[in-house]
C-alpha positions as CSV (number, residue, x, y, z in Angstrom):
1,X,95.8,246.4,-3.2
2,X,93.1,247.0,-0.6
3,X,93.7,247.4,3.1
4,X,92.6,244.7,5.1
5,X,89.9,245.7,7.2
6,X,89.4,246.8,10.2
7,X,86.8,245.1,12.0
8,X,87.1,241.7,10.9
9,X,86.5,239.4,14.1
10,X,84.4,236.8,14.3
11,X,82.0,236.4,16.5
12,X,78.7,233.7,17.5
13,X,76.5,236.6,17.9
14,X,76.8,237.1,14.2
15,X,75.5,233.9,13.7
16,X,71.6,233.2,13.0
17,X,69.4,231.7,15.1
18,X,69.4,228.7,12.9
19,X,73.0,227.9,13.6
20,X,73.2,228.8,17.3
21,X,70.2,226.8,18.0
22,X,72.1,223.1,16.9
23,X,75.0,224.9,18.8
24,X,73.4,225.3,22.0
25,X,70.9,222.4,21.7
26,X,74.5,220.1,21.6
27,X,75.7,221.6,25.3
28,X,71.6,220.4,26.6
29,X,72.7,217.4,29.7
30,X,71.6,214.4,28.5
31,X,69.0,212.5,30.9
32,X,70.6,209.9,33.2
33,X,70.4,205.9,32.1
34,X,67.9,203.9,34.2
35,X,70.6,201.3,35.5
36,X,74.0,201.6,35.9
37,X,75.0,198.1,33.9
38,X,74.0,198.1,30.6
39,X,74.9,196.4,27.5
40,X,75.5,199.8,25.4
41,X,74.6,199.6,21.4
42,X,78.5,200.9,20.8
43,X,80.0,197.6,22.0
44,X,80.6,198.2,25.4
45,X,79.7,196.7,28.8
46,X,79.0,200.4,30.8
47,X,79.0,200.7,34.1
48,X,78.0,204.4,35.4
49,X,77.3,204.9,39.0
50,X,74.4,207.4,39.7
51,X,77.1,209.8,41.6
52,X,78.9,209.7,38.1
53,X,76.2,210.8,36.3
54,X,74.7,213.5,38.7
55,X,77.9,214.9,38.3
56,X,78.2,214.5,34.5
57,X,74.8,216.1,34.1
58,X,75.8,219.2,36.4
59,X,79.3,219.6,34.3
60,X,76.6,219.9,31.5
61,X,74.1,222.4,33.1
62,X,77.1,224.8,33.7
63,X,78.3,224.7,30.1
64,X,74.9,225.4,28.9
65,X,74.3,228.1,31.8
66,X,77.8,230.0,30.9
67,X,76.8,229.7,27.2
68,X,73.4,231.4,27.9
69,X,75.3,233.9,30.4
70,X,77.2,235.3,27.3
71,X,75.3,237.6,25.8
72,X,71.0,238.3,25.3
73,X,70.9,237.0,22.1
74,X,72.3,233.3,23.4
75,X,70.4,234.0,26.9
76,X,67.2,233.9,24.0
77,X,68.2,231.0,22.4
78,X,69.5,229.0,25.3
79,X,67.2,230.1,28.2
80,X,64.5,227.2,26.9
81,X,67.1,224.6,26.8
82,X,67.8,225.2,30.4
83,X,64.7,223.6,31.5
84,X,64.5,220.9,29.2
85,X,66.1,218.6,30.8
86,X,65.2,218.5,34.7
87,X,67.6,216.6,37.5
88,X,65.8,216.4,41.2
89,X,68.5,215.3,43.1
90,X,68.1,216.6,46.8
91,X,65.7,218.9,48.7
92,X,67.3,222.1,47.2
93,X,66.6,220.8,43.8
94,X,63.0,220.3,44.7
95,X,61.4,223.4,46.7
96,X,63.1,225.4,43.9
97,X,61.9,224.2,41.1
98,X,58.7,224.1,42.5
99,X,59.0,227.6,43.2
100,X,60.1,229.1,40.0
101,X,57.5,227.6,37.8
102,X,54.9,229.4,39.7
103,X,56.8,232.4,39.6
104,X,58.0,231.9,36.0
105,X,54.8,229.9,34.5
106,X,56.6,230.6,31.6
107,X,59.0,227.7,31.4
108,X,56.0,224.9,32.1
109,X,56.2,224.1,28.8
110,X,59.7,223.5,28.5
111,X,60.4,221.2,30.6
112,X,60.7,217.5,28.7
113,X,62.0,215.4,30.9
114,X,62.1,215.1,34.5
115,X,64.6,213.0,36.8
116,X,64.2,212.6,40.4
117,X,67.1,210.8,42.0
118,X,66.0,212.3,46.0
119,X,64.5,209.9,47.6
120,X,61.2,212.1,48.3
121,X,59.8,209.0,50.6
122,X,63.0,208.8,52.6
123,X,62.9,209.6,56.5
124,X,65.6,212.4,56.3
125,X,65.0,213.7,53.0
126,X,61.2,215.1,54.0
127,X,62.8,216.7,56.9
128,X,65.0,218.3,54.9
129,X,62.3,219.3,52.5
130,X,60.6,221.2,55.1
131,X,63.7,223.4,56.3
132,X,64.3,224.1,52.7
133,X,60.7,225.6,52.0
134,X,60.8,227.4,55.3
135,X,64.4,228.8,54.3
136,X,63.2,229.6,50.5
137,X,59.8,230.6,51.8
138,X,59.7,231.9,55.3
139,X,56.7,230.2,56.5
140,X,56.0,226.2,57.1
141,X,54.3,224.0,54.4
142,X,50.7,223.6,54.8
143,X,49.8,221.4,51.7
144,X,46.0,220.2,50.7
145,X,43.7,220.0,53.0
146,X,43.8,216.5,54.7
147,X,47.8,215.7,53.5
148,X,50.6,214.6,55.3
149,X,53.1,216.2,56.5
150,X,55.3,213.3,55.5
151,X,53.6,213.9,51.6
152,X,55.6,217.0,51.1
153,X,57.8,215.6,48.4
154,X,55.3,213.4,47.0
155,X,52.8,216.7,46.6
156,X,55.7,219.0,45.3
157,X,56.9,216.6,42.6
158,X,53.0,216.0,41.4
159,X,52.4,219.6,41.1
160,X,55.5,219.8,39.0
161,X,54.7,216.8,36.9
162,X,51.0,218.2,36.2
163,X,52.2,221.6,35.5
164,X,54.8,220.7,32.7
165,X,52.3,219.7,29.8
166,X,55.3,218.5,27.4
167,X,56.4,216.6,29.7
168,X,58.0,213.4,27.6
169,X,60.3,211.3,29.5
170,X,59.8,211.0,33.4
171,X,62.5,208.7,35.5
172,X,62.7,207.8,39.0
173,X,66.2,206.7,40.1
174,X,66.4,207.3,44.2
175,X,70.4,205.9,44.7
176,X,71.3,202.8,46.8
177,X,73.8,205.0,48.5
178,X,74.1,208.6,49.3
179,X,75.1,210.9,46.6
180,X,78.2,212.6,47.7
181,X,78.4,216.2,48.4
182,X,75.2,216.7,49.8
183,X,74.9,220.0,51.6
184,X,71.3,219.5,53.4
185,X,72.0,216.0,54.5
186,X,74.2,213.7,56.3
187,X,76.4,212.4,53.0
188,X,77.1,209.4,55.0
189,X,74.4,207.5,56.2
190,X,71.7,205.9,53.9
191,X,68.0,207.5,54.2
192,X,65.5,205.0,54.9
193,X,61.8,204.6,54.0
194,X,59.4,206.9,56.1
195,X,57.6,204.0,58.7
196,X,54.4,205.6,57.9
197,X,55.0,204.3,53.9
198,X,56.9,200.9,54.5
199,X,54.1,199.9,57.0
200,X,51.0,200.8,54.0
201,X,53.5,199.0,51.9
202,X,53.4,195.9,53.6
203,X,49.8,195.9,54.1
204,X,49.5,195.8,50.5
205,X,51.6,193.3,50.2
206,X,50.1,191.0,52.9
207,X,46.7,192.0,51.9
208,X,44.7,188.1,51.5
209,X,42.8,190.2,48.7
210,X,44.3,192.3,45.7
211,X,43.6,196.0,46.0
212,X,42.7,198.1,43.5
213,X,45.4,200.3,42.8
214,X,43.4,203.2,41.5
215,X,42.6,203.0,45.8
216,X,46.7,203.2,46.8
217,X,48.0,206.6,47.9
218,X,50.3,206.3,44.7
219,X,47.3,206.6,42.4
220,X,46.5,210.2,43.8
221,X,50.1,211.6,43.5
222,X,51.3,209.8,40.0
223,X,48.0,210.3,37.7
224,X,50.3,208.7,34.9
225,X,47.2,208.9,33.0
226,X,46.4,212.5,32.7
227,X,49.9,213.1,31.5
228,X,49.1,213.5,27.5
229,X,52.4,213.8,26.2
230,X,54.1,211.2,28.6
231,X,55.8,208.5,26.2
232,X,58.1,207.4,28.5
233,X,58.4,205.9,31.9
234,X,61.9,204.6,33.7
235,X,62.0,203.0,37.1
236,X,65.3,202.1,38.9
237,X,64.5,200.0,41.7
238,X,66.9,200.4,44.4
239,X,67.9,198.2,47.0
240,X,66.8,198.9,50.2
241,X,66.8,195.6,52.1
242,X,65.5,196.3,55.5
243,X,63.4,194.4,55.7
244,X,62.8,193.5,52.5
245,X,64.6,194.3,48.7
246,X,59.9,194.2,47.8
247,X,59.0,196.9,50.7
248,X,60.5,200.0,49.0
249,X,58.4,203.2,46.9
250,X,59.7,202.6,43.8
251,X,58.8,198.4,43.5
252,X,55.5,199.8,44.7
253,X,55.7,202.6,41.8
254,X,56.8,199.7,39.4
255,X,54.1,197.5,40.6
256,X,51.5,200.6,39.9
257,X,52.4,201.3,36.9
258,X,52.2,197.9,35.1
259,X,48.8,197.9,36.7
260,X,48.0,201.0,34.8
261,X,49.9,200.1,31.0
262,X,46.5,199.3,29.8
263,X,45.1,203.3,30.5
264,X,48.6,204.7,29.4
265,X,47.6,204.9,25.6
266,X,50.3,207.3,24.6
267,X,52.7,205.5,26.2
268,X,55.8,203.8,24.2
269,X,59.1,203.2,26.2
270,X,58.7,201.7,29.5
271,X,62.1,200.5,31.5
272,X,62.4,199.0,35.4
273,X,65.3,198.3,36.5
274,X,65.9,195.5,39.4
275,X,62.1,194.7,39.5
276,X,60.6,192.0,38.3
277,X,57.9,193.6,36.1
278,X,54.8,192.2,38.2
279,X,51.5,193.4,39.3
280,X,50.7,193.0,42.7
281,X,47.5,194.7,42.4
282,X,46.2,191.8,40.2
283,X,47.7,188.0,40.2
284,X,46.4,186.6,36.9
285,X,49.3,185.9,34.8
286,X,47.7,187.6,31.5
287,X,48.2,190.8,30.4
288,X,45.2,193.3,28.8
289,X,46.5,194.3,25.2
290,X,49.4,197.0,25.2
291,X,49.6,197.7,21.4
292,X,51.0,201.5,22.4
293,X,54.0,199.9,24.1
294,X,57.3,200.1,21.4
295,X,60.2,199.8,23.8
296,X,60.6,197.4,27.0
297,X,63.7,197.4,28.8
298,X,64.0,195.1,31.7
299,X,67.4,195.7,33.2
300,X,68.6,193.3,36.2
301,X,65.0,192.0,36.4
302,X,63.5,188.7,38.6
303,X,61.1,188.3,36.2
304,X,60.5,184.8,34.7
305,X,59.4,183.2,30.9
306,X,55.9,183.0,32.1
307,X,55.4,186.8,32.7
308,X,58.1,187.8,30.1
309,X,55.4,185.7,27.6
310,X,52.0,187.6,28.9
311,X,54.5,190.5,28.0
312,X,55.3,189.6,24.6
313,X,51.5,188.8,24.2
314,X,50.6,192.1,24.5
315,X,52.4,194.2,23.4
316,X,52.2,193.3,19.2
317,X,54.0,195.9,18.0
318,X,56.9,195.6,20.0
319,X,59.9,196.6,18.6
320,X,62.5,196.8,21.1
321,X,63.0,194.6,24.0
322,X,65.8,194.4,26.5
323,X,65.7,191.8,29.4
324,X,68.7,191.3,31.7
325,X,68.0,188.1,33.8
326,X,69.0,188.3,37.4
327,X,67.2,185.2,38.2
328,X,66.6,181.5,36.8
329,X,63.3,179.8,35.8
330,X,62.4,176.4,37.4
331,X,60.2,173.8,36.4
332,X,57.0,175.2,38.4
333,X,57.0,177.8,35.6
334,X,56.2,175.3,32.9
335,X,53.0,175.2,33.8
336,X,52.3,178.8,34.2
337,X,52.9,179.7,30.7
338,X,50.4,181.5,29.2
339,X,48.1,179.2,26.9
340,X,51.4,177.0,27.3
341,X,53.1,179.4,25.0
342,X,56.8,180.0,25.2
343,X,58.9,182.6,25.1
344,X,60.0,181.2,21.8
345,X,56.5,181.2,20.4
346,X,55.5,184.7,21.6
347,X,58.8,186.4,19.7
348,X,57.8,184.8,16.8
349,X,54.6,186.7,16.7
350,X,56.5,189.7,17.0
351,X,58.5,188.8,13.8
352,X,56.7,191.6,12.1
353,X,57.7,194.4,14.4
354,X,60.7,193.5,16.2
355,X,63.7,194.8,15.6
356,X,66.4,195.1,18.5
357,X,66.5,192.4,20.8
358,X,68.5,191.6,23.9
359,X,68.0,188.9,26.2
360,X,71.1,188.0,28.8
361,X,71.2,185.9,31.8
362,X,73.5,187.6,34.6
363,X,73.2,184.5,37.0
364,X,73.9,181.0,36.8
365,X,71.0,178.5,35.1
366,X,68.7,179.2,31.8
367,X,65.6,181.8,31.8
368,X,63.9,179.6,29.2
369,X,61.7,177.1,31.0
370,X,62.9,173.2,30.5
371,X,61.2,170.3,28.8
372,X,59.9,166.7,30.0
373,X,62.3,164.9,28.5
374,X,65.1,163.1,29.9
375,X,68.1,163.4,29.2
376,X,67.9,167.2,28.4
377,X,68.9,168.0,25.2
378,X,70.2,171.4,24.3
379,X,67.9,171.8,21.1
380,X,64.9,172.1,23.3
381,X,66.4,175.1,25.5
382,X,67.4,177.4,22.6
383,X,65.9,180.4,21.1
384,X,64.5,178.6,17.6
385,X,62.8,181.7,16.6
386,X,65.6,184.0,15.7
387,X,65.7,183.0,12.2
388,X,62.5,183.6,11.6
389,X,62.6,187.5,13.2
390,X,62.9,189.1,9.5
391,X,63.4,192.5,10.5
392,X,65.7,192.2,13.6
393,X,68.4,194.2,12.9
394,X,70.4,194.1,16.3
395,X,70.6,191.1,18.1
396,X,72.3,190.2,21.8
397,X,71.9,187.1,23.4
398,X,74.0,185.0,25.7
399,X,75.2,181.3,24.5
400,X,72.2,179.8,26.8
401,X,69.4,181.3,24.1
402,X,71.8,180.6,21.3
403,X,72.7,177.2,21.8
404,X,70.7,176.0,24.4
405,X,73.4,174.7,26.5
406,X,74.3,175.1,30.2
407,X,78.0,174.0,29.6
408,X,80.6,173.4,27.3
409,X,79.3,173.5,23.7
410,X,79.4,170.7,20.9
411,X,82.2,170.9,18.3
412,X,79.5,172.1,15.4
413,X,78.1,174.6,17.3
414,X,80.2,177.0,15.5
415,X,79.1,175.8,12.0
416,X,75.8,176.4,13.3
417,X,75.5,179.8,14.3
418,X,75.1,180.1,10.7
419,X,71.9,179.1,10.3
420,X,70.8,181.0,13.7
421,X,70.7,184.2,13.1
422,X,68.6,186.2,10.2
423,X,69.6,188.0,7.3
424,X,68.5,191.2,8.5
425,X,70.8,191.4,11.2
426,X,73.0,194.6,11.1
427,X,74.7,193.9,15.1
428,X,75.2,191.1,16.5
429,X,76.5,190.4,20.1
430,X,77.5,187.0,21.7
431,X,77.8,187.4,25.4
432,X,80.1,184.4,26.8
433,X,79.3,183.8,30.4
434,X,81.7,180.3,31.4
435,X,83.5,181.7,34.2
436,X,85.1,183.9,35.8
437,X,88.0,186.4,35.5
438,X,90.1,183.4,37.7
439,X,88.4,180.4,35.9
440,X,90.7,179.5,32.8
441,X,90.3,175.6,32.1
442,X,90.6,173.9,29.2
443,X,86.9,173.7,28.2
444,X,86.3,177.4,28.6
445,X,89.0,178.1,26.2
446,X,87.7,175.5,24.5
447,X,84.4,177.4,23.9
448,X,86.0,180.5,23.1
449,X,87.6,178.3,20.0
450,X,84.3,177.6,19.0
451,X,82.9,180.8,19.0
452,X,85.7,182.1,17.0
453,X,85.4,179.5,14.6
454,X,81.6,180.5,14.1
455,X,82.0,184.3,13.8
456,X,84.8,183.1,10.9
457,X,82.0,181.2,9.4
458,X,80.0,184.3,9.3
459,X,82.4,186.3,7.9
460,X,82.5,183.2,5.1
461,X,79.0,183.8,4.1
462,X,79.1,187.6,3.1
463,X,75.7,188.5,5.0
464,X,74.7,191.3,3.0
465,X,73.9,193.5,6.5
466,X,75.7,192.2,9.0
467,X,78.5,195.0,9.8
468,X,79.5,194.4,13.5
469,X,79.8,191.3,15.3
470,X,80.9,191.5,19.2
471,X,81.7,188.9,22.0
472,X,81.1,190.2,26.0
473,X,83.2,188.1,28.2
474,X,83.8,188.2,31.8
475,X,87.4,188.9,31.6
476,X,89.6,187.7,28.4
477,X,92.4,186.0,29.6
478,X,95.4,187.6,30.1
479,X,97.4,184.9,31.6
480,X,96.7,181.1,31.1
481,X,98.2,178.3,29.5
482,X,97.2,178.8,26.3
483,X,96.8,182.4,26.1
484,X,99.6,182.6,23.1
485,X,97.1,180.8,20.9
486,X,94.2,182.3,22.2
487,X,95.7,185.8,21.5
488,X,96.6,184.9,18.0
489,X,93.2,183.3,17.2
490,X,91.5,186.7,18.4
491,X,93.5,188.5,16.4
492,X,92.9,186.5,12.8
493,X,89.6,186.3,13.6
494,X,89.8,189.9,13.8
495,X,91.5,190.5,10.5
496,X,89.3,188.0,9.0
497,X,86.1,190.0,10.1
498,X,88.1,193.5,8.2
499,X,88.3,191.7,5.2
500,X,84.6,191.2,5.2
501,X,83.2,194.4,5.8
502,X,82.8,193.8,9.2
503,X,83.5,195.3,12.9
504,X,84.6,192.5,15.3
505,X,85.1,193.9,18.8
506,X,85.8,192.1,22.5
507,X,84.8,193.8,25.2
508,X,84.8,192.6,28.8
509,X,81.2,192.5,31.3
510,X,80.7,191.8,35.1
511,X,80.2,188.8,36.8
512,X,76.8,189.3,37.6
513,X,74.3,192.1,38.0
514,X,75.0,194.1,41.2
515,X,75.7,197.2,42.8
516,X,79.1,199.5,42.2
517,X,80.6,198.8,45.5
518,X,79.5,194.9,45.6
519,X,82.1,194.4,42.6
520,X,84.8,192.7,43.5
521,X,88.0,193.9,42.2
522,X,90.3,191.8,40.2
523,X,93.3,190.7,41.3
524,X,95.9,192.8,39.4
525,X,98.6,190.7,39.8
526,X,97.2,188.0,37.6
527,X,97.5,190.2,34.8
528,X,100.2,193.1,35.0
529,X,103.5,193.5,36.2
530,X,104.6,195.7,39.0
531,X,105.0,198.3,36.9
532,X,101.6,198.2,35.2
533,X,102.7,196.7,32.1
534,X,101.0,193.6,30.6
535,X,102.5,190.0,31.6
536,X,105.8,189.0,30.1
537,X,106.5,185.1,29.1
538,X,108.5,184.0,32.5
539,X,112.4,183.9,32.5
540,X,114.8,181.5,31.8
541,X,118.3,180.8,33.0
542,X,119.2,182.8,29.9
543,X,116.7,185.6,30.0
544,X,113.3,185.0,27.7
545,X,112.4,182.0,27.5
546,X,113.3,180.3,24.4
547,X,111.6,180.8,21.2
548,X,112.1,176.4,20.7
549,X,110.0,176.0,23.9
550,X,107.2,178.5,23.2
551,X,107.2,176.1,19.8
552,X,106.7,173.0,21.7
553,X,104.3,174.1,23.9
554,X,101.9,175.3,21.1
555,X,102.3,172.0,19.2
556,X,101.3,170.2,22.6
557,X,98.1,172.7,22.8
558,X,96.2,170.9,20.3
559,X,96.2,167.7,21.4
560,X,95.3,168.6,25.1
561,X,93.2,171.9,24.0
562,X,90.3,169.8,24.6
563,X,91.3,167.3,27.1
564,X,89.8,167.3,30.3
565,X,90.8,164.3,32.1
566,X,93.0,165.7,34.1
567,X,91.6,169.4,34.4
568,X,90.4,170.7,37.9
569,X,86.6,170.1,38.7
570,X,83.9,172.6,37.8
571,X,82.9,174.5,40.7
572,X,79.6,175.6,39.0
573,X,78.8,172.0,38.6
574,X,79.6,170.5,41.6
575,X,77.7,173.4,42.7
576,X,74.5,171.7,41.3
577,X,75.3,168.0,41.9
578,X,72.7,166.2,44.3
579,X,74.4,165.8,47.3
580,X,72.9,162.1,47.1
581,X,71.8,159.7,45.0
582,X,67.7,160.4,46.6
583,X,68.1,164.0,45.6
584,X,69.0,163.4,42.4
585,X,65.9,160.5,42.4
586,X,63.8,163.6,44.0
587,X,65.2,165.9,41.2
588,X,64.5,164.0,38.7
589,X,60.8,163.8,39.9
590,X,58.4,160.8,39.1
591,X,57.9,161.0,35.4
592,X,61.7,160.4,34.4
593,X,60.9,157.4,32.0
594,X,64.0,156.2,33.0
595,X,65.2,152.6,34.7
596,X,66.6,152.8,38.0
597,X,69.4,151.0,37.8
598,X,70.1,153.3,34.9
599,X,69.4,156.0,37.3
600,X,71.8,154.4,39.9
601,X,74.8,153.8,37.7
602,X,74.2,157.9,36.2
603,X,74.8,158.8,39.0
604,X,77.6,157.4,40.7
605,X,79.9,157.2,36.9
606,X,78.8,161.5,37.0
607,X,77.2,161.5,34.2
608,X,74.3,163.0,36.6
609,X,73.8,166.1,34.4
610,X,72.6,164.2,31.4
611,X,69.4,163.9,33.0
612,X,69.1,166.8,34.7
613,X,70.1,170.1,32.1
């Protein structure tokens, strides 16, 4: 028998290059998101505050660094990887980078993509630049003959942008709040926009002509043009609201670069987050042809149909497109519509190249403009062209673009969703927005019924693709009336989906596009105990309640699970009601074809909103 031998550990640096490339490549930080709520493809409703994910990309850095730090042969293969994903998140972060690639030229080319989360236009932030290059340096920043002194971030983070040829994937993500931990800055104060660049804003904003905005001063330090390999381009808008949420860099950035879409021909993914994807620099609603553009991701954006359209219009080989509505059409932008086209008309020229598609409303009202007709009907406000998208394969829309409605849906609604979606569809997601986490009467539930009843239809047809079905809700009830039933519905729709081939999930959403800290919490009492455990049926004298009462009270659901007689009022809809019977006249406007004693009696019986969604 031989001896064992002696030497027989095992070790990475045994390993060839081909394997400990894959190895280090998987420790490489991934590049922040652009907006902190998103709809994520897994099924969830993410929420990851830019404090969250500095840190998350720094946990990341250091596990590649200490990889690279083993030995020379994984310094080799890991040293590139280092620089391949860039995070500019304070004045540090900036000089020094800056610094190394001219000492270094060597790692220009691999640098792929670049995140700058320092607000290099903020007041305290270019004072803090300069005492970092004096510290790094030892003499003061003179810059290009004629700059600013208040340009030294803007000139340091064009130099690096022109000097890293591969560059692919550029994002500018300056934080509503101060990232924690800052060691060059107050980490409790918000930095505000440099005077000097909020007042040149404005005067491009008030300007009674549009500018050229090859002319601005971002044209000369964001050449987005020259930048060959540059295929994608992600703006977070942040909120700086004094004195205006439009007066900040990065709406002017995102206002710039829709201007220059047209000369960025190797561009494909462009995402802006809280803007509303407009060009100040030129009103006209259409848009120059943008057959380069594959991916556009609107997330929390103002934007309306009218502009969404010209959009859509131009870009014909679209094949991704993501809108998150933080805002609700009107009736002024019926006539703005390009040609008169609808949105519905412009994704059915894309059926060809579409594939993902994702349009939500985070706000109260419709972002499909309304018809003429009175009283409203719900089969004029839906999305008609779904069917007819042959080669969507993921699919998320909220019920407003499903079934047109504003309210409570019809009882064949869920038979219908049948015949709404396409046979290519792989993932579809329903995202229910009735209410709120506090909001559980009878005619929300009563809409969840429905929609359960349509995904079981779907699972009843055996689409040949479809393999995951989700619903985003506010908050699924944990404690309400009919929560028993509810839960047990849920749960054979669930087994019903498994049986099919197909992934049902739940998962829960926000109540409205917003910042972190503007969320308000929920109340936990309304759904655990004191010791954090999930509601238990109340108590009778002897104990449990009993299992003959739980009986009778779900044979009592279904003849009151759609009553509403007695049912409190809907705040959302009082919300809306015309205070008085003029304002609804003046609402209505003159063309209502209707007579008015009609009108009159509408009105005070409240059936007001039959004539006006």
């Amino acid at each position: 028998m031989a001896a064992p031998a002696q030497n027989s550990t095992v070790s990475l640096e045994r390993l060839p290059n081909e394997l400990l490339q894959p190895i280090a490549e998987a420790l490489v930080p991934q590049p922040p998101l652009t907006t902190r709520f998103a709809l994520r493809p897994v099924g969830t409703w993410a929420s990851q505050e830019a404090k969250d994910q500095r840190a998350a990309w720094h946990l990341a850095h250091r596990e590649l660094l200490a990889f690279a730090q083993t030995s020379h042969c994984m310094l080799a293969v890991a040293r590139p990887l280092l620089w391949r994903n860039i995070l500019i998140d304070n004045e540090r972060a900036l000089v020094t980078l800056y610094l190394r690639m001219i000492k270094h030229p060597e790692i220009k080319p691999w640098i792929r993509h670049i995140t700058c989360m320092a607000d290099i236009t903020g007041t305290k932030l270019i004072m803090g630049i300069h005492r970092e290059w004096e510290r790094q340096t030892g003499v003061r920043w003179q810059g290009q003959r004629g700059a600013s002194p208040a340009s030294i971030g803007l000139e340091l983070l064009m130099i690096i942008m022109w000097h890293a040829p591969n560059l692919r994937d550029l994002l500018f993500a300056f934080p509503d709040h101060p990232l924690p931990n800052q060691e060059l800055q107050d980490p409790t104060a918000n930095d505000v926009l440099l005077p000097a660049f909020r007042a040149t804003i404005l005067s491009y904003m008030n300007s009674p002509e549009p500018v050229n905005h090859r002319q601005t001063f971002v044209a000369r330090y964001f050449a987005f043009h020259q930048m060959r390999n540059l295929s994608s381009l992600r703006i977070y808008c942040h909120r700086d609201e004094q004195p205006s949420r439009d007066a900040t860099f990065t709406q002017l950035l995102s206002h710039y670069t829709i201007a220059c879409l047209p000369d960025l021909k190797n561009l494909k993914t462009l995402e802006l987050c809280c803007s509303s994807a407009s060009n100040l620099f030129y009103q006209d609603m259409t848009v120059p042809p943008l057959p380069h553009i594959q991916q556009l991701r609107l997330y929390g954006s103002r934007i309306h149909e009218p502009r969404l359209v010209a959009l859509c219009l131009a870009c014909t080989n679209l094949q991704d497109l993501l809108v998150h509505f933080e805002e609700s059409t009107t009736d002024d932008d019926r006539d703005l519509l390009p040609e008169g086209k609808t949105l519905d008309v412009a994704l059915t020229g894309l059926s060809d190249s579409l594939r993902s598609l994702e349009l939500v409303a985070l706000s109260e009202g419709h972002y499909l403009t309304r018809g003429r007709e009175r009283p409203r009907k719900p089969e004029n406000h839906r999305l008609k062209c779904i069917p007819h998208l042959t080669r969507l394969e993921s699919l998320t829309l909220d019920y407003r673009g499903v079934f047109g409605t504003l309210g409570i849906l019809e009882e064949d609604d869920g038979e219908r969703l049948c015949q709404l979606l396409p046979p290519s569809l792989r993932d579809f997601t329903l995202v229910c927005e009735w209410g709120t986490a506090k909001d559980w009467k009878q005619s929300y539930l009563a809409n969840l019924d429905m929609i359960l009843h349509g995904v079981a239809c779907l699972c009843a047809t055996q689409s040949p693709k479809l393999s995951s079905i989700s619903l985003a809700i506010h908050s699924w009830p944990a404690k309400s009336r009919f929560h028993r039933r509810f839960g047990r519905e849920v749960e054979e729709t669930r087994l019903r989906c498994l049986r099919a081939g197909i992934t049902f999930r739940t998962f829960d959403l926000f109540p409205s596009y917003q910042d972190e800290d503007d969320v308000e919490p929920l109340d936990e009492g309304d759904f655990e105990d004191e010791d954090g455990g999930d509601v238990l049926p109340e108590m009778g004298d002897g104990g449990f309640e009993e299992e003959t009462e739980l009986e009778l009270e779900e044979e009592d659901e279904a003849s009151e699970y759609y009553f509403s007689g007695d049912e409190e009022e809907d705040p959302e809809r009082e919300a809306r009601r015309p205070p008085t019977f003029a304002a609804f006249m003046q609402q209505l406007g003159e063309d209502h074809g209707h007579s008015f004693d009609e009108l009159f009696y509408a009105y005070h019986e409240d059936r007001w909103d039959e004539y006006l969604f």
